[in-house]
NUDO-655536 format. One record per atom (N, C-alpha, C): z, x, y; atom name; chain. Coordinates in steps of 0.001 Angstrom, whole numbers, plus 500000, padded with zeros to 6 digits. Each point is the difference from the previous one (the first is absolute). Example, Ala and Ser with C-alpha at 12.3 -4.5 7.8 and 13.67 -1.06 7.14 Angstrom:
BEGIN
R     pz     px     py atomo cadena
R 507800 513190 494310     N      A
R 500000 499110 501190    CA      A
R 500000 500900 501200     C      A
R 499280 499650 501050     N      A
R 500060 500820 501190    CA      A
R 500730 499230 501090     C      A
//
This chain:
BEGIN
R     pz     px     py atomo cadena
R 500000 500837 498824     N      A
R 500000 499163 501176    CA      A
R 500000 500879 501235     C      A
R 499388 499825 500818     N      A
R 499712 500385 501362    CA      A
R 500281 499036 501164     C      A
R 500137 500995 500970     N      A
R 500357 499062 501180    CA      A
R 498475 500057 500829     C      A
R 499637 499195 500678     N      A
R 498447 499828 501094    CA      A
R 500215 501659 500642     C      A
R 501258 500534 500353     N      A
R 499462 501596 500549    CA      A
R 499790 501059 499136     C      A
R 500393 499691 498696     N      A
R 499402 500803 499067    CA      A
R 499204 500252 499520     C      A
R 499424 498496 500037     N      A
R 498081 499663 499414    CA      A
R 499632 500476 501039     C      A
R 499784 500304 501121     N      A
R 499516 500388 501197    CA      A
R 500287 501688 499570     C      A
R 500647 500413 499661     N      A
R 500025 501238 500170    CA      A
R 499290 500736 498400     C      A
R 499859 498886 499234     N      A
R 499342 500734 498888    CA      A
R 498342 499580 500322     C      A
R 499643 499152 500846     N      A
R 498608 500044 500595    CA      A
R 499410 501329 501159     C      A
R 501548 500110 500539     N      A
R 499386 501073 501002    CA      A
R 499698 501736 499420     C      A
R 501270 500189 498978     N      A
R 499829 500673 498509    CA      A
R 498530 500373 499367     C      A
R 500044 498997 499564     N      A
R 498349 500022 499726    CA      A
R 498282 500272 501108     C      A
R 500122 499081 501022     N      A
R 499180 500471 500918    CA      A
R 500184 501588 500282     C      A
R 501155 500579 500046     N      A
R 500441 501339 500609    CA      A
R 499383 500885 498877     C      A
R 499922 499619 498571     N      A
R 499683 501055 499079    CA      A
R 498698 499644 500358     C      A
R 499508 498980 499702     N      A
R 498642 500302 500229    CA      A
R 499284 500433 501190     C      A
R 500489 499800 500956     N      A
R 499527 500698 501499    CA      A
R 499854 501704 499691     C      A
R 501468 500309 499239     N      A
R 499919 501306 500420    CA      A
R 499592 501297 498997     C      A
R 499402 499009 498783     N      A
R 498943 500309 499656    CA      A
R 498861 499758 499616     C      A
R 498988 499026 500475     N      A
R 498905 499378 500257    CA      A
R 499258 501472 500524     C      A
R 500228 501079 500961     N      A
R 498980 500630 500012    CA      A
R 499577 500793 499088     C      A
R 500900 500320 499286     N      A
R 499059 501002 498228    CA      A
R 500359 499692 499017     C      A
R 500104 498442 499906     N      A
R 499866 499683 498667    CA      A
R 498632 498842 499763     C      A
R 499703 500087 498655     N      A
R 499149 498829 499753    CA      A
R 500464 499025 500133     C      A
R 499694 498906 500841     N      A
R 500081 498777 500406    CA      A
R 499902 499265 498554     C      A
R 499382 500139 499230     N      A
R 499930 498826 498902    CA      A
R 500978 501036 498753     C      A
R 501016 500612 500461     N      A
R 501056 500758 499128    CA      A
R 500741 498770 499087     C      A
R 500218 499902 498885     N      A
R 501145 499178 499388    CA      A
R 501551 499302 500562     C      A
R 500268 501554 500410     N      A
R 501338 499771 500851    CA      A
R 499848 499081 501707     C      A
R 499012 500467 500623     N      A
R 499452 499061 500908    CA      A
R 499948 498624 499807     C      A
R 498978 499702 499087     N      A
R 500195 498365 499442    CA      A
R 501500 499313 499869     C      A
R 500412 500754 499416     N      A
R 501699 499737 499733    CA      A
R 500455 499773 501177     C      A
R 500221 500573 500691     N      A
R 500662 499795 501276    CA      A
R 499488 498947 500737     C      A
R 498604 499606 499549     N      A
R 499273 498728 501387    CA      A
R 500327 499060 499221     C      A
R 500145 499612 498584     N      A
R 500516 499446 499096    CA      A
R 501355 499518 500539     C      A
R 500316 500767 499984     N      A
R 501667 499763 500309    CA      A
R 500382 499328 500898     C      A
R 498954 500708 501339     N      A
R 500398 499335 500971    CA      A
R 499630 498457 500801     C      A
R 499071 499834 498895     N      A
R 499337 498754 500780    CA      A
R 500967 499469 498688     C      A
R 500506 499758 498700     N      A
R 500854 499411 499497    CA      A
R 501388 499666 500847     C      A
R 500772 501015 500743     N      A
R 500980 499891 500753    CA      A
R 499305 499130 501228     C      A
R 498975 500190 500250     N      A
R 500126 498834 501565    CA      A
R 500264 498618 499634     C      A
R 500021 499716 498535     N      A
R 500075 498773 499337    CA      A
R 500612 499481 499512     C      A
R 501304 500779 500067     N      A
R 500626 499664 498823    CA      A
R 501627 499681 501390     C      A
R 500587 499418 499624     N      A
R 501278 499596 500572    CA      A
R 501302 501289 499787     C      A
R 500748 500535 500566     N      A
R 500958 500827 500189    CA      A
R 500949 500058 498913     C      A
R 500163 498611 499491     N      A
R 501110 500312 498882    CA      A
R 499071 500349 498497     C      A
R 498942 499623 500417     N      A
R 498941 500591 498491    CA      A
R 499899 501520 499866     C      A
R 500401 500652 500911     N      A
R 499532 501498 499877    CA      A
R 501418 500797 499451     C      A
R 499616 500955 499168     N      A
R 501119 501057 499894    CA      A
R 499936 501008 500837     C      A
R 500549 500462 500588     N      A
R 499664 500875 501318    CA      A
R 500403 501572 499422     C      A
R 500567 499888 499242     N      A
R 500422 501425 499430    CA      A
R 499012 500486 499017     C      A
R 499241 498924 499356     N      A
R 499267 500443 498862    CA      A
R 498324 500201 500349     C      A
R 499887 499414 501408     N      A
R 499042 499922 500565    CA      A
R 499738 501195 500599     C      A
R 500793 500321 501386     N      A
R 499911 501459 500534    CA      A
R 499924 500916 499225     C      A
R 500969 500111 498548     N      A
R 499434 500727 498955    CA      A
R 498621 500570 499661     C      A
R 499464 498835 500077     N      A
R 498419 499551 499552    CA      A
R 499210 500666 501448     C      A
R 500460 500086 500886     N      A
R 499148 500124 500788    CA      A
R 500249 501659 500374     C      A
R 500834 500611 500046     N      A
R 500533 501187 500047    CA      A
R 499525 500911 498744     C      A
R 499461 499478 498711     N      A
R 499558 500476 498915    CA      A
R 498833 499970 500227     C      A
R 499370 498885 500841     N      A
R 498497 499992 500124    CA      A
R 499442 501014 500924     C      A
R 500956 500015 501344     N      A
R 499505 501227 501350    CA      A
R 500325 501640 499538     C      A
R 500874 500035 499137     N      A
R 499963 501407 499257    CA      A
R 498610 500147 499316     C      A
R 499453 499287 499142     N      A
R 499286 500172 499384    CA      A
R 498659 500543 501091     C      A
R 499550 499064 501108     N      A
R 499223 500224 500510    CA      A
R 500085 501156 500748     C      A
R 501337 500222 500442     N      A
R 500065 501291 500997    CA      A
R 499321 501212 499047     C      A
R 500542 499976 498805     N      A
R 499477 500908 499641    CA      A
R 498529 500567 499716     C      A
R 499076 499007 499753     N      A
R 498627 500276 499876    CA      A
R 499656 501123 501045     C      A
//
């Protein structure tokens, strides 16, 4: 369960990985999808539906991955 500033902050999470690496990575990367995945799921979904711990997880596993390419 999440509160509305948490879902907000695991959207801004996500935009931020992908911003800040969108310039050298492949755009159609796996881990990319995942994340736009994610995030257009969270604009949809109501605050107490989200796990917020297991999520940032998810998203923090995903921007490692990409940083590294």
């Amino acid at each position: 369960m999440a509160t509305f500033m948490e879902k907000d902050v695991l959207i801004e999470c996500i935009s931020t990985a992908l911003g800040l690496t969108a310039y050298n990575n492949n755009l159609d990367h796996p881990a990319r999808i995942e994340l736009l995945e994610l995030r257009n799921k969270l604009y949809g979904m109501d605050p107490e539906e989200i796990d917020y711990k297991a999520e940032l997880s998810f998203i923090k596993e995903k921007k490692g991955i990409l940083e590294g390419l």
